[in-house]
N, C-alpha and C positions, 0 to 999 in steps of 0.2 A: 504494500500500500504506500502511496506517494505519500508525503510530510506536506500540507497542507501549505509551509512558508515556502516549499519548493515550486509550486505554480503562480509567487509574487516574481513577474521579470522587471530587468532592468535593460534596456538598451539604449543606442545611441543610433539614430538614425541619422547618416551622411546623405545631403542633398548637392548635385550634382549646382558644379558654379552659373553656370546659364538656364537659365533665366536668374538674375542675381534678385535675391531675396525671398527666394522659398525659403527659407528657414522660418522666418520671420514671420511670410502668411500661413504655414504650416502650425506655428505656434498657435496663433490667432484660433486656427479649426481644429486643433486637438484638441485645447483647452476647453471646450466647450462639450467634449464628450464626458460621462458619466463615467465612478469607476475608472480614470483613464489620469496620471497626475504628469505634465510636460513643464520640461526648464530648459533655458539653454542649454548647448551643448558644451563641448572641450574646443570647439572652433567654431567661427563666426556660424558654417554651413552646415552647422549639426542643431540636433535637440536630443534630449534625453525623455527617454518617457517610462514609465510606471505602471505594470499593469497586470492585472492577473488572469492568468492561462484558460481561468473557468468564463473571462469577459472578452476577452481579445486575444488575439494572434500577433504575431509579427506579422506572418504573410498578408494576413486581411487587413491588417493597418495599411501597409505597405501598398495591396491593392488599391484599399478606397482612396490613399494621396494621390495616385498613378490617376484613377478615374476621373478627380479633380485635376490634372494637368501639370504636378509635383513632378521632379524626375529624379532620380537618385545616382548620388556616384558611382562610376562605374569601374573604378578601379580593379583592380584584380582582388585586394587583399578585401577590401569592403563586400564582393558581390561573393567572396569565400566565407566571411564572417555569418552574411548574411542568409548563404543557403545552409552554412551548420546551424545556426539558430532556428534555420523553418524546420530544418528533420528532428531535429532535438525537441522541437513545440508541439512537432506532428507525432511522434513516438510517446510522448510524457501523456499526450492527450488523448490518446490510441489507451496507452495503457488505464489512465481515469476512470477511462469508460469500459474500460474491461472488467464483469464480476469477479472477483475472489473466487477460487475453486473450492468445494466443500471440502475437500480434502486437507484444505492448510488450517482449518479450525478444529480436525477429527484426528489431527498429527500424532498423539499425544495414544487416544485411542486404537490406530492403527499399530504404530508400535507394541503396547501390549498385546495385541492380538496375535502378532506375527512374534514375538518374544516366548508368550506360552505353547506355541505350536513349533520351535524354533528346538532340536535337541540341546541340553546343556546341561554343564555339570559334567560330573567322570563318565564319559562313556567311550571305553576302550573295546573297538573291535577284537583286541588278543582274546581268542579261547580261555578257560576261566582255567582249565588245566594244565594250559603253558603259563601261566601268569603265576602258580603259582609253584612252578618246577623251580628245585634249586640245584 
């Protein structure tokens, strides 16, 4: 089972330098989503944004800027950053919604069962007459 702080993300979204000042109006239309907290970023053409796994994606943020007309840096090391972040969002979120199998709450009882049915203790195939020749 995931740790409940482990689906709060933290990223830094790089916006690509033309058209100058998407960061800017980016900020403007993030801020105003629910659930969702955005600050500047580490460089003029970034923001940082705050969000958790159960409300938002990276990829769908990322879409919905794209659909407004946002463009992101296309660097090699940002567009690598950013597809290990969507597998990593998409596998955490895969697994969320995955039930718990019965068997990891019956652990406990499955062991005993296969423990009493399990030979143990002295049990020595030698014949009982070679055993105890001197």
């Amino acid at each position: 089972m995931i740790n409940p702080s482990e689906t709060q993300k933290r990223r830094e979204l790089f916006f690509s330098a033309e058209p100058p000042g998407q960061a800017g109006r980016a900020y403007d239309l993030l801020k105003g989503l629910d659930d969702l907290q955005v600050e500047p970023g580490s460089q003029a053409n970034s923001l940082v944004i705050n969000y958790s796994l159960l409300d938002y994606s990276l990829k769908g943020l990322e879409n919905g800027l794209i659909r407004e007309g946002f463009s992101f840096d296309d660097s090699l090391l940002h567009q690598l950053n950013r597809k290990l972040a969507h597998y990593g969002e998409e596998m955490q979120y895969h697994n969320l919604n995955t039930p718990e199998l019965p068997v990891k709450s019956r652990e406990r009882e499955i062991f005993v069962r296969v423990y009493e049915n399990h030979p143990h203790g002295d049990h020595d195939d030698t014949p009982q007459e070679l055993r105890e020749y001197k």
